[in-house]
C-alpha positions in Angstrom: 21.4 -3.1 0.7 20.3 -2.6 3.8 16.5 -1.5 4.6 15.6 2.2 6.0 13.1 4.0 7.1 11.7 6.5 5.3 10.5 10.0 6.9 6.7 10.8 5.8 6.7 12.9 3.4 4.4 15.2 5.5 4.1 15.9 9.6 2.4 13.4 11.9 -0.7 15.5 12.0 -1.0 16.1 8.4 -4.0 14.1 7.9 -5.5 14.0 11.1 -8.5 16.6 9.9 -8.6 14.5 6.5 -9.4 11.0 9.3 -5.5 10.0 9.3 -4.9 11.0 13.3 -1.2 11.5 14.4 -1.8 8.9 17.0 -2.4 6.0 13.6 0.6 7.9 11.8 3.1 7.4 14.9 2.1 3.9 15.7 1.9 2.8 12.2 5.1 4.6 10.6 6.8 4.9 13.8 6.5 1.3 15.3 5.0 -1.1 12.5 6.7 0.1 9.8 9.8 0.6 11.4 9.6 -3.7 12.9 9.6 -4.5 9.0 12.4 -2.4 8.5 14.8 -3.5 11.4 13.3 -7.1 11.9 14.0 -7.3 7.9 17.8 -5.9 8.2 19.0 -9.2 10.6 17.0 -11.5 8.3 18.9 -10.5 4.9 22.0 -10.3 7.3 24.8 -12.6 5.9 22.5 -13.8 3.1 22.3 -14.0 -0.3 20.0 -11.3 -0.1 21.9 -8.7 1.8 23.2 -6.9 -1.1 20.0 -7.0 -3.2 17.2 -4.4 -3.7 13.7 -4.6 -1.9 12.4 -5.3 -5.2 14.7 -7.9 -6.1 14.5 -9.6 -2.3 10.5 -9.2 -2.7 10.2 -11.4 -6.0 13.0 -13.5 -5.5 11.9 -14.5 -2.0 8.0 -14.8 -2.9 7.0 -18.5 -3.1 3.8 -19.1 -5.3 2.7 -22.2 -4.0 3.4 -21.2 0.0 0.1 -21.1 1.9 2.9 -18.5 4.1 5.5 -16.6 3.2 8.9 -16.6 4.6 10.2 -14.0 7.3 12.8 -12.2 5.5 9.7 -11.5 2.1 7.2 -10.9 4.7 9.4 -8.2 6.1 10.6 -7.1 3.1 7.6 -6.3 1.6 5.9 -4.7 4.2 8.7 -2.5 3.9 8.0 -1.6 0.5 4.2 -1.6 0.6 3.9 1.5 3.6 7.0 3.1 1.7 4.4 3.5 -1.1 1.2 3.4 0.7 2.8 7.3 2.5 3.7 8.4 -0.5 0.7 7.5 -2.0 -1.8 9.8 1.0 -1.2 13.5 1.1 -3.3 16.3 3.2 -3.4 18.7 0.2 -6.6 16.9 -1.5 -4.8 17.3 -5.0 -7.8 17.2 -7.6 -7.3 14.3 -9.9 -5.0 14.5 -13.2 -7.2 14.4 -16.3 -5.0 11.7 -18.0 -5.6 9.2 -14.6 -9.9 10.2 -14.5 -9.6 9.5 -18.2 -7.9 6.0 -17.9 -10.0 5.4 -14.4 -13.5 5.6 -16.7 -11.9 3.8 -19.6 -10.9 0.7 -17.7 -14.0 0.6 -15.1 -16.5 3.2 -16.4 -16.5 5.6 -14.3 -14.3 6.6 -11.8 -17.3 6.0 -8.9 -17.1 2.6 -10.6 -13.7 2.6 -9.7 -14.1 3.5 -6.2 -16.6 1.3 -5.1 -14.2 -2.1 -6.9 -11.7 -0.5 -4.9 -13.4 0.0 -1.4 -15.2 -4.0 -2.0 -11.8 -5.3 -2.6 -10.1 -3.9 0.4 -13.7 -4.8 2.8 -14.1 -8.3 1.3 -10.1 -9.2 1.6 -10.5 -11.8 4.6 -8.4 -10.4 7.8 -5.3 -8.9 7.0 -3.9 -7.5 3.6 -3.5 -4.7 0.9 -6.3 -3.4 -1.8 -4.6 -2.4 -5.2 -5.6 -0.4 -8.3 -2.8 -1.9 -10.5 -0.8 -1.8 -14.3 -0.6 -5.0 -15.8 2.3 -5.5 -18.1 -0.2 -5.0 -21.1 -1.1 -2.0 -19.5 -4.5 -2.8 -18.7 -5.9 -1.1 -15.1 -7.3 -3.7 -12.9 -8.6 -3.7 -9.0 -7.2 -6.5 -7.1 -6.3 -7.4 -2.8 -3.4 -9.6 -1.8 -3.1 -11.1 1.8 -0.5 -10.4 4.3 2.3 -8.1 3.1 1.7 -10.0 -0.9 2.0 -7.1 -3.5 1.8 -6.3 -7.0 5.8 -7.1 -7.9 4.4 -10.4 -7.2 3.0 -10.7 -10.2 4.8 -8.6 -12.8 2.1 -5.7 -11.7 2.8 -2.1 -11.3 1.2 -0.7 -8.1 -0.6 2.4 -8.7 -2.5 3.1 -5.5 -2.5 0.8 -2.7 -4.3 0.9 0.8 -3.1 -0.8 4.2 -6.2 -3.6 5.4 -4.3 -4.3 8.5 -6.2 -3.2 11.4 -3.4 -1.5 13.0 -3.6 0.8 9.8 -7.3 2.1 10.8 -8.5 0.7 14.4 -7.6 3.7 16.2 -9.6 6.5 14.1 -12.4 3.9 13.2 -12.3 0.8 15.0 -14.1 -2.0 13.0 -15.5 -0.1 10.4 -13.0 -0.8 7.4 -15.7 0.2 4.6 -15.9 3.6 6.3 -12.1 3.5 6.7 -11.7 2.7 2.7 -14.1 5.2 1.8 -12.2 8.4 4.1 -9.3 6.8 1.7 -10.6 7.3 -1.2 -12.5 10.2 -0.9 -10.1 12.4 1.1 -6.6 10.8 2.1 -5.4 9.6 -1.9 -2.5 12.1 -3.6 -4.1 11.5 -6.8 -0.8 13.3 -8.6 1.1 10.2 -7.2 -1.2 7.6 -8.7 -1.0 9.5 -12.0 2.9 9.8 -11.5 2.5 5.8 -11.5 0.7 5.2 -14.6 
């Protein structure tokens, strides 16, 4: 089926006082998410693929043993990672569901614990990619980063919360500075209801 672009699921300059300015949303929903969507539409074009769900193109086109991936998963799942990654950020600073800060300090301690695996996965993954609090299928909660547009349907994972590494994702509000970047995440931009929705 073919790809489309989602709306965000909240205006432009939502998040700008939470460190999200309208200029990052409009360039990176506007023009980079909207390249994965169209340049992934005339890649599945006439191919087995066409027909097929994100999800099903994403692990079906994934190649475990491929120092790169292949155009039409690249696209695909770039597509898919920022369709969860705005739905995932939301400018009402929701307070976080008992049942998630529960499982959070379970699996890592605490939930600063958490925070701080999360923020040193997404600083230490090496030029472009995606930090990930995920569900393995025996339900335990791990952190984990993938490069490039990799994600969790990769590898049988459930993505629960997942944050864009890409520089195009935070240059403009904080140039090179990705740990302050990961932090502003966590600490402000996260829709902590959608993560628990997730679990």
């Amino acid at each position: 089926m073919a790809f489309t672009l989602p709306d965000l699921p909240y205006a432009h300059d939502a998040l700008a006082a939470l460190g999200m300015s309208k200029e990052t949303l409009e360039y990176h929903h506007d023009i980079h998410h909207k390249a994965y969507v169209d340049n992934g539409n005339k890649l599945i074009a006439g191919t087995e693929w066409e027909g097929k769900t994100v999800e099903e193109i994403i692990v079906g086109t994934y190649n475990k043993t491929a120092v790169a991936q292949n155009g039409i998963f690249n696209n695909a799942s770039q597509h898919w990672n920022h369709a969860q990654f705005w739905e995932m950020m939301g400018p009402n600073g929701a307070a976080m569901p008992g049942e998630l800060e529960s499982a959070l300090t379970e699996s890592f301690g605490s939930v600063a614990k958490f925070k701080e695996d999360f923020a040193a996965a997404g600083a230490g993954q090496f030029g472009s990619g995606w930090a990930w609090l995920v569900k393995d299928a025996d339900g335990a909660l791990k952190v984990t980063k993938t490069e490039n547009g990799v994600n969790p349907l990769c590898f049988g994972q459930t993505a629960l919360l997942g944050c864009d590494v890409w520089e195009h994702s935070y240059y403009i509000d904080f140039r090179n500075k990705r740990p302050a970047y990961l932090t502003n995440f966590l600490d402000k931009l996260v829709n902590w209801e959608n993560v628990a929705s997730r679990l």
